[in-house]
C-alpha positions as CSV (number, residue, x, y, z in Angstrom):
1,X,0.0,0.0,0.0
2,X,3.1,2.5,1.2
3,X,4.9,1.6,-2.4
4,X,1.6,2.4,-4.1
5,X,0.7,5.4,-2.6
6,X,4.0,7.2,-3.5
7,X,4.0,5.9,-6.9
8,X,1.2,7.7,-7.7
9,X,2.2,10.8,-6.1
10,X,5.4,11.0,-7.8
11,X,3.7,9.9,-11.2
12,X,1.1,12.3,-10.8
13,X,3.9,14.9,-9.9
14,X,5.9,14.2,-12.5
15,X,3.2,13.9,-15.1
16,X,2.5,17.8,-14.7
17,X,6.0,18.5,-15.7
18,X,6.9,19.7,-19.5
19,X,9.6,17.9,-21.4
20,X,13.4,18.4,-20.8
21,X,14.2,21.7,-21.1
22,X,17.3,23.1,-22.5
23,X,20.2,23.3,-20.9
24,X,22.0,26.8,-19.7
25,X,25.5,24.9,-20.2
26,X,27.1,23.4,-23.6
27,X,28.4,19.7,-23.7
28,X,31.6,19.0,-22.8
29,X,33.9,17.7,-24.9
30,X,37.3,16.5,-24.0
31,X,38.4,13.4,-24.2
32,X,37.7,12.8,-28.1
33,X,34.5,12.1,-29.9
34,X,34.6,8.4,-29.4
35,X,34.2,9.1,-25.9
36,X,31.8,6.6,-23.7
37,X,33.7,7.3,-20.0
38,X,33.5,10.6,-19.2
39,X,34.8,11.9,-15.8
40,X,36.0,8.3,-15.4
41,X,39.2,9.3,-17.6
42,X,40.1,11.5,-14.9
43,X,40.7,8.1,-12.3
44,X,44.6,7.4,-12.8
45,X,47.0,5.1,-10.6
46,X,48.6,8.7,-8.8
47,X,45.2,8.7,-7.2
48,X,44.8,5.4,-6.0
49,X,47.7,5.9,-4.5
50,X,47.3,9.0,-2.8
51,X,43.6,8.2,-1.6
52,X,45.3,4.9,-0.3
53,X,47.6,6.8,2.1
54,X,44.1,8.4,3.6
55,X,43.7,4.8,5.1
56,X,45.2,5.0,8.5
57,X,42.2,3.5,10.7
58,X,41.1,0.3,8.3
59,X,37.7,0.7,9.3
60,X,35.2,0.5,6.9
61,X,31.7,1.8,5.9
62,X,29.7,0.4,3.6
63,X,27.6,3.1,1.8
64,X,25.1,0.9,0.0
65,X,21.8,0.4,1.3
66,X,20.0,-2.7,1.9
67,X,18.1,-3.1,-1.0
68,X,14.6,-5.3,-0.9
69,X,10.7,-5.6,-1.4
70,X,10.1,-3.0,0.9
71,X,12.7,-0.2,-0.4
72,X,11.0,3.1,-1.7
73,X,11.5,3.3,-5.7
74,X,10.9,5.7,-8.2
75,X,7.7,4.1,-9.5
76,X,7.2,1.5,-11.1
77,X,10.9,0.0,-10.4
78,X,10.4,-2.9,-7.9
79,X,12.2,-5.5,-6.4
80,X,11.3,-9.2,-6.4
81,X,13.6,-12.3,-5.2
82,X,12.6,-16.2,-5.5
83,X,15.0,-18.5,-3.5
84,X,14.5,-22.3,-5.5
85,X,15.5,-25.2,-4.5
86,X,17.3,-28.7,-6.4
87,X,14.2,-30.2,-4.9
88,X,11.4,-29.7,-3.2
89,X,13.3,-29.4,0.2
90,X,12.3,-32.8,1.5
91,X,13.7,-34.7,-1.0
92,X,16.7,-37.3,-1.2
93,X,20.3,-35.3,-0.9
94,X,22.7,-35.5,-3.2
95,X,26.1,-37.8,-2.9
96,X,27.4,-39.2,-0.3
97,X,27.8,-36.0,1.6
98,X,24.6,-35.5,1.7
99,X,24.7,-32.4,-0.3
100,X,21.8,-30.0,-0.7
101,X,21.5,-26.7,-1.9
102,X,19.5,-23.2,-2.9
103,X,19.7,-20.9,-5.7
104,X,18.3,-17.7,-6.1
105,X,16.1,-15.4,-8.9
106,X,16.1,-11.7,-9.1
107,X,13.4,-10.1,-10.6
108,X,14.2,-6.3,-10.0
109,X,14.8,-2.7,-11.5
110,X,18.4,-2.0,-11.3
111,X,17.8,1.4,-10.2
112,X,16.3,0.2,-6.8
113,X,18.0,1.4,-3.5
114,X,21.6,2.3,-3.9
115,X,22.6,3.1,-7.4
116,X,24.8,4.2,-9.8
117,X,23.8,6.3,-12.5
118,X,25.8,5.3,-16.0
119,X,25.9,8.3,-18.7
120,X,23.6,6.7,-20.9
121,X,20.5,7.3,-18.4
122,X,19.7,11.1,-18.8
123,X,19.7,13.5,-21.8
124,X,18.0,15.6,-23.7
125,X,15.6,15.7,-26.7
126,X,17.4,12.4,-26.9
127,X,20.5,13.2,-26.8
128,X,22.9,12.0,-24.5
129,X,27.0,12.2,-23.7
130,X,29.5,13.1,-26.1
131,X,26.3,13.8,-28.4
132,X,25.3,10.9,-28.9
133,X,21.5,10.2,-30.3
134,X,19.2,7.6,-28.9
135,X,19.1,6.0,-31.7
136,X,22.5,4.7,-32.2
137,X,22.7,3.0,-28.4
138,X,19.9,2.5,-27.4
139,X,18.3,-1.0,-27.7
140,X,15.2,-2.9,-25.5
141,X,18.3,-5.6,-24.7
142,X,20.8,-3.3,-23.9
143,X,22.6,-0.4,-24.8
144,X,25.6,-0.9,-26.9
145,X,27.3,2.2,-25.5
146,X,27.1,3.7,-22.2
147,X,26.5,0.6,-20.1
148,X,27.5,1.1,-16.5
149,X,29.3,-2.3,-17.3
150,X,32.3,-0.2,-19.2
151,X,33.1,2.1,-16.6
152,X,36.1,0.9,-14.8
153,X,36.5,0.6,-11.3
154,X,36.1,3.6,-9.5
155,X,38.8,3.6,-6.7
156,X,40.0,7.3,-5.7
157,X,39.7,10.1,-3.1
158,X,36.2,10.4,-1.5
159,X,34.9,13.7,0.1
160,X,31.9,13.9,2.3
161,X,30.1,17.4,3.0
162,X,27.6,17.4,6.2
163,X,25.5,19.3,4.2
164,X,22.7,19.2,7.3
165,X,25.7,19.8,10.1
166,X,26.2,23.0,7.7
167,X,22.7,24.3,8.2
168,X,22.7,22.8,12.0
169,X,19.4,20.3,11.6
170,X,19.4,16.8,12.2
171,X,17.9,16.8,8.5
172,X,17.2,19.0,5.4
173,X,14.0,19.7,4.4
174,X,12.6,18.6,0.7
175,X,13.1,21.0,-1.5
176,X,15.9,22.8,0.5
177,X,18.7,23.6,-2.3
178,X,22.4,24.4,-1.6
179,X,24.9,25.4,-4.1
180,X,28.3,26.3,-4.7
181,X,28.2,28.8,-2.0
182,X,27.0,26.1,0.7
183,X,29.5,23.8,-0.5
184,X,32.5,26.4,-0.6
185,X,31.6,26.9,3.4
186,X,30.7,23.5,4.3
187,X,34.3,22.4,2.8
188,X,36.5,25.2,4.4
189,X,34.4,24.3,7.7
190,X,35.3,20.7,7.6
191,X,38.8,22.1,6.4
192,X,38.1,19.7,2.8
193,X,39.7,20.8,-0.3
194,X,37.6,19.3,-3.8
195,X,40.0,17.8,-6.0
196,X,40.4,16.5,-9.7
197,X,39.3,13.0,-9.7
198,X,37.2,13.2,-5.9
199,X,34.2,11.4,-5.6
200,X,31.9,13.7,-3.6
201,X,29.0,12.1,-1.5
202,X,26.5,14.8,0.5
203,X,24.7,13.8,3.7
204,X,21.7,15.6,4.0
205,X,19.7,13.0,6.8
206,X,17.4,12.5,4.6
207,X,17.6,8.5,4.1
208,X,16.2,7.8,7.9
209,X,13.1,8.6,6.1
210,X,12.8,5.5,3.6
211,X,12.4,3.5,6.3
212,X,10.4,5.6,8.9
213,X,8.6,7.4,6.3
214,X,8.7,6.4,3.0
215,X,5.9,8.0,1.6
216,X,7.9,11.5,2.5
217,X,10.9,10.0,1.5
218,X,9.4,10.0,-2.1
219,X,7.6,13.4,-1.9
220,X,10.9,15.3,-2.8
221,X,14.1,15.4,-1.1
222,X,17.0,18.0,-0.2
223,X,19.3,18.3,-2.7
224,X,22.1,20.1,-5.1
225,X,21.1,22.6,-7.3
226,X,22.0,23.6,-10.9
227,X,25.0,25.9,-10.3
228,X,26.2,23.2,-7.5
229,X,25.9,20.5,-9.7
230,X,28.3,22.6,-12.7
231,X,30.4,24.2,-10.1
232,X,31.5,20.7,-9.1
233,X,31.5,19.0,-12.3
234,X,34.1,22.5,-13.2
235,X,36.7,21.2,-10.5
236,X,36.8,17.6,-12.2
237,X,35.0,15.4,-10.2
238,X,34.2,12.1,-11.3
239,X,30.8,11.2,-9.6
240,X,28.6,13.0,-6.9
241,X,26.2,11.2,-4.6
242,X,24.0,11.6,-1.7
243,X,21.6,10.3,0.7
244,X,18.7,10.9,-1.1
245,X,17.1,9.2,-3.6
246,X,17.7,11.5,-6.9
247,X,20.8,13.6,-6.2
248,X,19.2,17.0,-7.0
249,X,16.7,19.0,-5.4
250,X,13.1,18.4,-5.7
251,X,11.0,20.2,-6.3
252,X,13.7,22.0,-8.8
253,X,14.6,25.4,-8.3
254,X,12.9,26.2,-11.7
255,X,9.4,24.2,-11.9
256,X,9.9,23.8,-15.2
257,X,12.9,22.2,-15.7
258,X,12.9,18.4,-15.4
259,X,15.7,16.5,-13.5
260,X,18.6,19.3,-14.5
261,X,21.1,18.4,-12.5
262,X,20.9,15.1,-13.4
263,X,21.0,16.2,-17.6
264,X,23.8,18.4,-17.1
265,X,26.2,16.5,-15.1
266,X,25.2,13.1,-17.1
267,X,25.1,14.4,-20.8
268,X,27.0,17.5,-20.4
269,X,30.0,16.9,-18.5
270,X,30.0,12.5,-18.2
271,X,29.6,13.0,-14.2
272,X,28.2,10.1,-12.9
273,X,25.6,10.0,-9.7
274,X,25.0,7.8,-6.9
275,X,22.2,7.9,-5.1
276,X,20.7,6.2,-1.8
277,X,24.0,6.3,0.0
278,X,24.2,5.4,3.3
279,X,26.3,8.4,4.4
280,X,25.0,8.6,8.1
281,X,27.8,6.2,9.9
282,X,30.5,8.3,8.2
283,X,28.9,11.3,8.5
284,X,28.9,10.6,12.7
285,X,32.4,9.8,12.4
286,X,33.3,13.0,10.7
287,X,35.0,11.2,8.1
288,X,35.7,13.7,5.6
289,X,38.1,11.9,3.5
290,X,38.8,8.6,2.8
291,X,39.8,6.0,-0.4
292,X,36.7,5.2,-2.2
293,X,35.8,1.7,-3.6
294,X,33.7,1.1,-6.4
295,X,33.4,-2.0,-8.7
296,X,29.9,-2.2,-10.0
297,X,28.6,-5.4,-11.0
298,X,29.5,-5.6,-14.9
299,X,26.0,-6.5,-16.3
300,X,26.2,-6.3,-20.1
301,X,24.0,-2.7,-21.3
302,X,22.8,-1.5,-17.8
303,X,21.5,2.0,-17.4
304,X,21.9,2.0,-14.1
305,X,22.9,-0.6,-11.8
306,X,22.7,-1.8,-8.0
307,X,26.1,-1.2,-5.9
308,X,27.3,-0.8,-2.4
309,X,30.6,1.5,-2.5
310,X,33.1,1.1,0.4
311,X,34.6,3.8,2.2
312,X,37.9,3.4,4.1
313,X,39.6,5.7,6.7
């Protein structure tokens, strides 16, 4: 009933929105017209070594959610799992050992709980990174550019901004922007620099709500806004997450404008997103900086994909 409910407020919400608009901001291009990796050309070996040296705890955090029937989605992704069984479950085991076993069947969205948006997911009027049209990647098996299964494995320098120890609340409210003025203060307050190659993550409170609240959760949500979202796609940063469930603000700054943050870091400057991170751990740590793990799952064509990034002080 909870999942239903916001599905229809969020379709209804979204229905009353006008097409993509255009973009304030030309495309980006800089690493060659054959392009498909974007900011992920900026990851080298210098920065997996210098994010290493950040480790000097070896604790760990994992910044996926847990994901399952019961997580809020943007409607009408869903998540389904069937656990099967060699037999019946009260049949004869196998070998001498006595073997027996389960498998498993997932039936699910890959953009359920914490995700990573590839560069093939937004654009606009079709178009998507490094100008490339719909039409020549897009396919109902797969796309055959783009795919979140390309992009390498995302290990570098990872930045956290307390965007709701910044505004002292325990949470931001939906709808509550902050741009690169916000993030310039929140950084010198928590004495972070934003590099070339950073992954930045925001914590904002607001994921205590998909479990407590869903239905709010889903309304809207805190978020970056579009001179945020360029200023820190202009210092080189390879992806930009938070604890929300979209990234950006919502509702946007400008009504009429759908998702823009998302269409300009995605098809403009090849800045991926995560979304749904579980930043609250680190966030009560006051772990700033740390060496950022990410190796997606490499399923062939994804959009968008299901992943739980590590973070290690």
């Amino acid at each position: 009933m909870v999942r239903h409910a916001f599905r229809i407020m969020i379709g209804l919400a979204l229905a009353a929105l006008p097409a993509f608009a255009s973009e304030d901001h030309e495309p980006l291009v800089r690493f060659g017209p054959d392009d498909t990796l974007g900011a992920a050309n900026l990851l080298s070996a210098e920065k997996v070594v210098s994010a290493a040296a950040l480790v000097t705890l070896g604790k760990t955090y994992a910044l996926g959610v847990e994901t399952g029937p019961d997580t809020p989605a943007y409607p009408p992704r869903d998540y389904k799992l069937v656990v099967t069984q060699n037999t019946d479950g009260t049949g004869t085991p196998v070998g001498s050992n006595n073997a027996t076993a389960n498998d498993d069947l997932l039936l699910t969205w890959l953009g359920v709980g914490s995700q990573l948006d590839g560069l093939g997911h937004l654009g606009s009027d079709h178009v998507y990174y490094n100008n490339l049209h719909a039409s020549e990647f897009v396919t109902p098996t797969g796309l055959t550019k783009l795919g979140t299964h390309e992009i390498p494995p995302i290990v570098t320098r990872g930045v956290l901004l307390d965007m709701a120890r910044h505004f002292g609340v325990e949470r931001l409210e939906a709808g509550q922007a902050f741009n690169s003025a916000e993030i310039k203060a929140a950084s010198a307050s928590q004495g972070i620099e934003i590099g070339a190659g950073d992954v930045v993550l925001f914590h904002t409170g607001w994921q205590a709500l998909a479990t407590s609240d869903p239905d709010a959760f889903m309304a809207g949500m805190p978020g970056i806004g579009e001179e945020g979202a360029h200023y820190l796609a202009e210092l080189d940063v390879v992806a930009i997450g938070a604890d929300t469930w979209g990234l950006e603000v919502i509702p946007s700054e400008n009504p009429q404008r759908a998702f823009p943050v998302h269409v300009d870091l995605l098809k403009n400057h090849g800045v991926y997103i995560l979304e749904n991170m579980a930043t609250a751990a680190l966030a009560a740590d006051e772990g700033w900086e740390f060496l950022f793990v990410l190796g997606q799952p490499r399923f062939v064509g994804t959009v968008q994909v299901v992943v739980n990034p590590i973070a290690i002080r």
